[in-house]
C-alpha atoms as a printed R data frame, in Angstrom:
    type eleno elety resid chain resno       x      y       z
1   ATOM     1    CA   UNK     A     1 -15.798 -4.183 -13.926
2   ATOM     2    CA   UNK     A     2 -12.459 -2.684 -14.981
3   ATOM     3    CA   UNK     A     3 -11.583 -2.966 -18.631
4   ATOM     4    CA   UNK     A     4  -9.271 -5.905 -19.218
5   ATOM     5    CA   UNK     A     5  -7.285 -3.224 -21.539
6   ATOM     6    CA   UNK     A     6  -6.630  0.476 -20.515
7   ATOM     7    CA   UNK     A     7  -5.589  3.062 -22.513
8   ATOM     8    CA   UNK     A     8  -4.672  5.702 -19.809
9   ATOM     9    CA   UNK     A     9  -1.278  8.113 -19.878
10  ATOM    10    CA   UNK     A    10   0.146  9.388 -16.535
11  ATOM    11    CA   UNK     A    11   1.605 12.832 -16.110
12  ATOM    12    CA   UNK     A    12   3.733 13.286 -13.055
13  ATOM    13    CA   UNK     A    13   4.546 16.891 -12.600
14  ATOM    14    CA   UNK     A    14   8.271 17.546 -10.931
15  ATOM    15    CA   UNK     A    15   8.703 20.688 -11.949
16  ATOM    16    CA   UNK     A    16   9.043 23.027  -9.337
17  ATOM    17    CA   UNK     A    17  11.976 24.729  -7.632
18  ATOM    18    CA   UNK     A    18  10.686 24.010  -4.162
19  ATOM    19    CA   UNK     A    19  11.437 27.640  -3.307
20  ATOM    20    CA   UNK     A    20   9.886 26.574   0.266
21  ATOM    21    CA   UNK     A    21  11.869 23.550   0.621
22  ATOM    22    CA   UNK     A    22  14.722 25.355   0.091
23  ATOM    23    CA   UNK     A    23  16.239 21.962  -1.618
24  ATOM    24    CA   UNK     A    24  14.952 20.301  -4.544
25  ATOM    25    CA   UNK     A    25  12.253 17.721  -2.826
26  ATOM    26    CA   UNK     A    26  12.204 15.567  -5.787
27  ATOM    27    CA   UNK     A    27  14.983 14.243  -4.051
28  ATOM    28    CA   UNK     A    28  14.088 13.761  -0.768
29  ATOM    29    CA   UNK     A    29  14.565 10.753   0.840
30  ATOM    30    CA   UNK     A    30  11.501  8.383   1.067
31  ATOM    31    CA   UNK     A    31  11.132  4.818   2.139
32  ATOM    32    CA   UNK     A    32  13.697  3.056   0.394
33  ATOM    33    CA   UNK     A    33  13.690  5.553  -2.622
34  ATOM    34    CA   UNK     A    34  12.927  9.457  -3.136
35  ATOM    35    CA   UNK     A    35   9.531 11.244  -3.925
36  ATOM    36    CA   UNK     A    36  10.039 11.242  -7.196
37  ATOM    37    CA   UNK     A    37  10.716  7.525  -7.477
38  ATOM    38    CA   UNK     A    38   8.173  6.841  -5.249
39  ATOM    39    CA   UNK     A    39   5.873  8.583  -7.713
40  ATOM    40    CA   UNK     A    40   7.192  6.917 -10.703
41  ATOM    41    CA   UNK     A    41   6.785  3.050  -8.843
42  ATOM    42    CA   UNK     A    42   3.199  3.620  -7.616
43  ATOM    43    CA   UNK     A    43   2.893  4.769 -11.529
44  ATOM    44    CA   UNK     A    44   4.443  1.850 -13.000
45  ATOM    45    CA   UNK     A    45   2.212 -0.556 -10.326
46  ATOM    46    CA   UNK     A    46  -0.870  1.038 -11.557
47  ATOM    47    CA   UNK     A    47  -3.033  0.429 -14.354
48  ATOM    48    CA   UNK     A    48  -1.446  2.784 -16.887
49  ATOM    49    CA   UNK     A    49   0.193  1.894 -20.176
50  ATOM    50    CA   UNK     A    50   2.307  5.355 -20.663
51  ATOM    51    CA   UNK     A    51   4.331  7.375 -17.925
52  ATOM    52    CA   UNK     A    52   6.270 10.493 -18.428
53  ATOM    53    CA   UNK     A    53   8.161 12.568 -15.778
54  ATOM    54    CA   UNK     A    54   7.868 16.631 -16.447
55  ATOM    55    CA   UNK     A    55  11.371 18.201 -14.924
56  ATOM    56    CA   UNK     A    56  11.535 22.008 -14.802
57  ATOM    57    CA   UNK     A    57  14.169 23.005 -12.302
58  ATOM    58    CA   UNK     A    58  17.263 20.976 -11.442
59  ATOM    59    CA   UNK     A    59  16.258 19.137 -14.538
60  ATOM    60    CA   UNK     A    60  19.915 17.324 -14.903
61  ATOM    61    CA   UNK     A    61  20.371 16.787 -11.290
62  ATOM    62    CA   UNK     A    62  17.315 14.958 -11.134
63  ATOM    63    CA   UNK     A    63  17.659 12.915 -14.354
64  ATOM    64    CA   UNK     A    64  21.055 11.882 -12.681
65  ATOM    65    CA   UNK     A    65  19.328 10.264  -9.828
66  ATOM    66    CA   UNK     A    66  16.875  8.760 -11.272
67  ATOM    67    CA   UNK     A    67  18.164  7.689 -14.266
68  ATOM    68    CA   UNK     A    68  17.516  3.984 -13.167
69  ATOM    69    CA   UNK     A    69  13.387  4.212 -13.943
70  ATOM    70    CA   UNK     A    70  12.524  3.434 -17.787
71  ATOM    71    CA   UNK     A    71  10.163  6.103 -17.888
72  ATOM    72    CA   UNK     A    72  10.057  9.107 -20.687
73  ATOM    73    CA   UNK     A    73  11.452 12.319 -19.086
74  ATOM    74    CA   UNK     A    74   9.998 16.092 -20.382
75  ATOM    75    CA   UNK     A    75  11.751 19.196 -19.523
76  ATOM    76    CA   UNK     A    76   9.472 22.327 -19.313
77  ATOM    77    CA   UNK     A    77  11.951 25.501 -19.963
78  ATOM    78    CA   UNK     A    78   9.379 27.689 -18.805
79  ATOM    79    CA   UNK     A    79   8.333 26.010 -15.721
80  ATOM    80    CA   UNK     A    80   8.986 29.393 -13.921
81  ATOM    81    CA   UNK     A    81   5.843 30.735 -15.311
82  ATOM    82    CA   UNK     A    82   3.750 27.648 -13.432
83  ATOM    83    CA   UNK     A    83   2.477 24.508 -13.313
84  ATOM    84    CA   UNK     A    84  -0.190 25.168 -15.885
85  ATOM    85    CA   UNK     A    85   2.794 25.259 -18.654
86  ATOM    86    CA   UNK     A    86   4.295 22.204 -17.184
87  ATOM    87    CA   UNK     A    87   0.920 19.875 -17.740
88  ATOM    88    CA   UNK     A    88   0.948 21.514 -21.113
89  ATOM    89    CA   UNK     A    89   4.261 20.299 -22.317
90  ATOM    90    CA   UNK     A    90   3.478 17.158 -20.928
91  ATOM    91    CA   UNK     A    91   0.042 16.862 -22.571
92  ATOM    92    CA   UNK     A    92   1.532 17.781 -25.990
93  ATOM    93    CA   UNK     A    93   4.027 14.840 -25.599
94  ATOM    94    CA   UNK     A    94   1.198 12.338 -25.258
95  ATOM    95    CA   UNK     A    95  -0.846 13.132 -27.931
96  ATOM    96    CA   UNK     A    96   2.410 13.686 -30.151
97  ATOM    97    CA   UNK     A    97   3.437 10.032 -29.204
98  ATOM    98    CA   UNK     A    98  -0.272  8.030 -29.717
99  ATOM    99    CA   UNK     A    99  -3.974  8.200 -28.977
100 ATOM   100    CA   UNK     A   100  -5.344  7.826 -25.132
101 ATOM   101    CA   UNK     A   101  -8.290  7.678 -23.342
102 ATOM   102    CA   UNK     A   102  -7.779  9.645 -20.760
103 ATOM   103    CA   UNK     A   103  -4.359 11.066 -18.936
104 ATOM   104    CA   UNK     A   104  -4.550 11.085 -15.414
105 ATOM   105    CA   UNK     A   105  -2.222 14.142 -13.793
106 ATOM   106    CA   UNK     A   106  -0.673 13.307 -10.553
107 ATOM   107    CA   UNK     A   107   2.083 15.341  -8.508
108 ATOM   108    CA   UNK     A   108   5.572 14.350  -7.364
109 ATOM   109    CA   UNK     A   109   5.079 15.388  -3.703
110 ATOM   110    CA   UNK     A   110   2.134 13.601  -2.996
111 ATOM   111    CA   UNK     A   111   4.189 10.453  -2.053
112 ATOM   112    CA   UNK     A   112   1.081  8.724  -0.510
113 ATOM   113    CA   UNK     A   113  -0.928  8.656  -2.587
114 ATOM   114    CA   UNK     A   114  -0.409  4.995  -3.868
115 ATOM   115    CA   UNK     A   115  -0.761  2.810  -7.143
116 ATOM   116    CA   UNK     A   116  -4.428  1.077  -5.770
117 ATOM   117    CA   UNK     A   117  -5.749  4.910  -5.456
118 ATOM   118    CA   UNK     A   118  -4.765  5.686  -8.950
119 ATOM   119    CA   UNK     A   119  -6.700  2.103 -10.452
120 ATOM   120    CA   UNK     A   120  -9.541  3.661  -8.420
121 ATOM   121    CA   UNK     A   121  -8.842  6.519 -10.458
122 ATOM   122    CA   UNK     A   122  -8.915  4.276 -13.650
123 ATOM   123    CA   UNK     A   123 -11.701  2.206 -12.779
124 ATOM   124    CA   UNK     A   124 -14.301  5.214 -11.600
125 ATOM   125    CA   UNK     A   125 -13.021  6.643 -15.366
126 ATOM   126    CA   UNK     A   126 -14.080  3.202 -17.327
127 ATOM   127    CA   UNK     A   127 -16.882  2.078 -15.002
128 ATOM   128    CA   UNK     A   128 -18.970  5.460 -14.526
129 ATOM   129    CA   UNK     A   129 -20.166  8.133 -16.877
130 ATOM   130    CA   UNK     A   130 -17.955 10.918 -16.061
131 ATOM   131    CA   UNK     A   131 -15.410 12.057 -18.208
132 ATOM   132    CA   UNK     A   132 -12.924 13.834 -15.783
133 ATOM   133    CA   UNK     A   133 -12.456 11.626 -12.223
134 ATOM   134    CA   UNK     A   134 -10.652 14.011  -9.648
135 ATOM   135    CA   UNK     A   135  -9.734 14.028  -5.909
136 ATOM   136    CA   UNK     A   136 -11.900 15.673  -3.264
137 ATOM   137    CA   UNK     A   137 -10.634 17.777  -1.584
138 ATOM   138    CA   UNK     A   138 -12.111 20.226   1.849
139 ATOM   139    CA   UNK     A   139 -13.270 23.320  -0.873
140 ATOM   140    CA   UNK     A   140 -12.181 21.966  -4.019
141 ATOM   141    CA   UNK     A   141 -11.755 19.383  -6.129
142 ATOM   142    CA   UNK     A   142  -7.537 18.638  -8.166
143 ATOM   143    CA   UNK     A   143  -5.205 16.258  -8.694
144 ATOM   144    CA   UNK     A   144  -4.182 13.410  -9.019
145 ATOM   145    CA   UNK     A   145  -7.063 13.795 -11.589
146 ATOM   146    CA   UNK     A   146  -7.563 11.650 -14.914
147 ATOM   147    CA   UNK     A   147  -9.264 13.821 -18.009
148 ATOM   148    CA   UNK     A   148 -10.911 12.122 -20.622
149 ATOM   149    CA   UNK     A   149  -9.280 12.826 -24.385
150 ATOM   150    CA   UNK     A   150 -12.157 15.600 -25.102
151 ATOM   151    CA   UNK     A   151 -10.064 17.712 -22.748
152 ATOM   152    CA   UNK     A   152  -6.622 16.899 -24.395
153 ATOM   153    CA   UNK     A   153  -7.241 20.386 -26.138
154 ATOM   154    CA   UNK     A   154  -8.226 22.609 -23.233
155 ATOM   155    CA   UNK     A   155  -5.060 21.012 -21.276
156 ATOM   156    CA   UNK     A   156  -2.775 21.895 -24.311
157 ATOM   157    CA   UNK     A   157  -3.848 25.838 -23.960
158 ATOM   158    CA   UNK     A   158  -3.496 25.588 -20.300
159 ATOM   159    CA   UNK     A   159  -0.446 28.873 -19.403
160 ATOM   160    CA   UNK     A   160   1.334 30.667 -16.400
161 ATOM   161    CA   UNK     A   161  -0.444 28.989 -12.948
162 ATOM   162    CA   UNK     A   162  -3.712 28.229 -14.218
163 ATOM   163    CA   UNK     A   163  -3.211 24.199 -13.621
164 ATOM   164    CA   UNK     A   164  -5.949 21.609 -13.857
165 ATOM   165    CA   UNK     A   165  -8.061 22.973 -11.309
166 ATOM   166    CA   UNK     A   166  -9.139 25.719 -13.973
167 ATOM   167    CA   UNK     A   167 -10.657 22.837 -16.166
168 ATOM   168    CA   UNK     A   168 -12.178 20.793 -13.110
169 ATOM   169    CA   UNK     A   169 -13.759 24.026 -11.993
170 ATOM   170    CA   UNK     A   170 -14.997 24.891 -15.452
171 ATOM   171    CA   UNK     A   171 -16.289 21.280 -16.257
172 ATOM   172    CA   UNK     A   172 -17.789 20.851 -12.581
173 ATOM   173    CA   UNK     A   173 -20.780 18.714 -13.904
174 ATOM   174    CA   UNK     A   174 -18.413 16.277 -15.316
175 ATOM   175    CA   UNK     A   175 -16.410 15.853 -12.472
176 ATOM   176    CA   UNK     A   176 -16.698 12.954 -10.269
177 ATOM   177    CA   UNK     A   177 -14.689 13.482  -6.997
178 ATOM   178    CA   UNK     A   178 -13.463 10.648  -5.006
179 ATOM   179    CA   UNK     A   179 -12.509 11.096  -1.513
180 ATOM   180    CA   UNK     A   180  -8.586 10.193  -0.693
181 ATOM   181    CA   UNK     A   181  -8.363  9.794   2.637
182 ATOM   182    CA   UNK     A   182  -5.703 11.167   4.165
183 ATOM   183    CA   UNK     A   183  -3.611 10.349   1.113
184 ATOM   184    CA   UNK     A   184  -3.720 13.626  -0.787
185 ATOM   185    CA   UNK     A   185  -1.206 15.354   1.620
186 ATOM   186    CA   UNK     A   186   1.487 17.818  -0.289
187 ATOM   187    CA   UNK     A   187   4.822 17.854   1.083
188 ATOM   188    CA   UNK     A   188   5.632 21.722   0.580
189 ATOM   189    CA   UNK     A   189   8.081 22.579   3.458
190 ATOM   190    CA   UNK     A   190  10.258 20.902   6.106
191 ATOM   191    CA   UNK     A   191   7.520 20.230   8.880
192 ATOM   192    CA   UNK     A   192   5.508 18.709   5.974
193 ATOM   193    CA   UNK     A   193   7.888 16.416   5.463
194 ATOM   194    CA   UNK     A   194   8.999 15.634   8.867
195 ATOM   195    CA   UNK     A   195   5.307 14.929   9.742
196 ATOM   196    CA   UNK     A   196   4.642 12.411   6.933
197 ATOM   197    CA   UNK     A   197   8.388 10.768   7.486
198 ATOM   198    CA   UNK     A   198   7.173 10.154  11.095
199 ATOM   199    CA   UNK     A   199   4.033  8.886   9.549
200 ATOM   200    CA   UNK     A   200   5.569  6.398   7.235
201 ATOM   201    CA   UNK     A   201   7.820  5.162  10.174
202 ATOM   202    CA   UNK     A   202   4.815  4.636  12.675
């Protein structure tokens, strides 16, 4: 059974320039919001008690439209050299601000993957004995993943590229990976996004 009390941060990574977009797709319209909105509400309608945003490029513009969500905002100056840096930053803010359980890192172009997958998320972290609960997915296993505080260090140290998949990979016998259906879909171009808007509107 799911702890009546959770202590879990989440880390939604925005960073990015979306150099294949060729527009920043934080922005993009979805469902009666944006993907980075949509993030933040299935966030804020999941089992977490801390959310923070990490902004990178277009930092302002962003903050600007989204300025309506009580959530803490981090802006990664380096965020050219990679997401690894950006989960850094973030992770550093946490563990500046209290103590956690566990922070579970999730992506802002992932918009279906939805606040009942992330208390699954929660719930495999508090009801099983693995201490880092990631997504399956064909080769791999990544994000949206939840780390358990042991690895609070080893995310700090993360640099460049080298994102959470270098810890999952590294830690593989403490990895439990849940399957996410067809929710785990990135949005990284236009077709991607025309294919999951039709999806949404089906």
């Amino acid at each position: 059974m799911l702890h009546s009390v959770n202590n879990i941060a989440i880390i939604i990574l925005a960073a990015g320039s979306s150099s294949r977009m060729g527009r920043p797709k934080q922005l993009l319209s979805w469902g009666k919001s944006d993907l980075i909105g949509n993030a933040i509400e299935q966030a804020k309608n999941s089992r977490s008690d801390k959310i923070i945003v990490v902004l990178g490029a277009n930092a302002q513009l962003i903050k600007d439209n989204i300025s309506r969500w009580e959530v803490d905002f981090v802006e990664n100056e380096n965020w050219k050299s990679g997401l690894g840096s950006s989960l850094a930053k973030g992770v550093k803010h946490l563990i500046e601000l209290e103590t956690f359980d566990g922070i579970l890192v999730m992506l802002a172009d992932q918009p279906l993957i939805d606040s009942a997958y992330l208390n699954l998320l929660i719930e495999s972290f508090y009801t099983t004995s693995y201490f880092i609960i990631a997504t399956a997915y064909s080769k791999r296993a990544g994000v949206p993943a939840l780390f358990d505080k042991k690895f609070f260090e080893s995310l700090c140290d993360l640099g460049e590229d080298n994102g959470a998949k270098l810890i999952i990979e590294q830690f593989g016998h403490e990895v439990l990976s849940l399957d996410p259906g067809k929710k785990a879909t990135d949005i990284d171009t236009e077709v991607d996004y025309k294919k999951l808007t039709k999806r949404l509107n089906e």
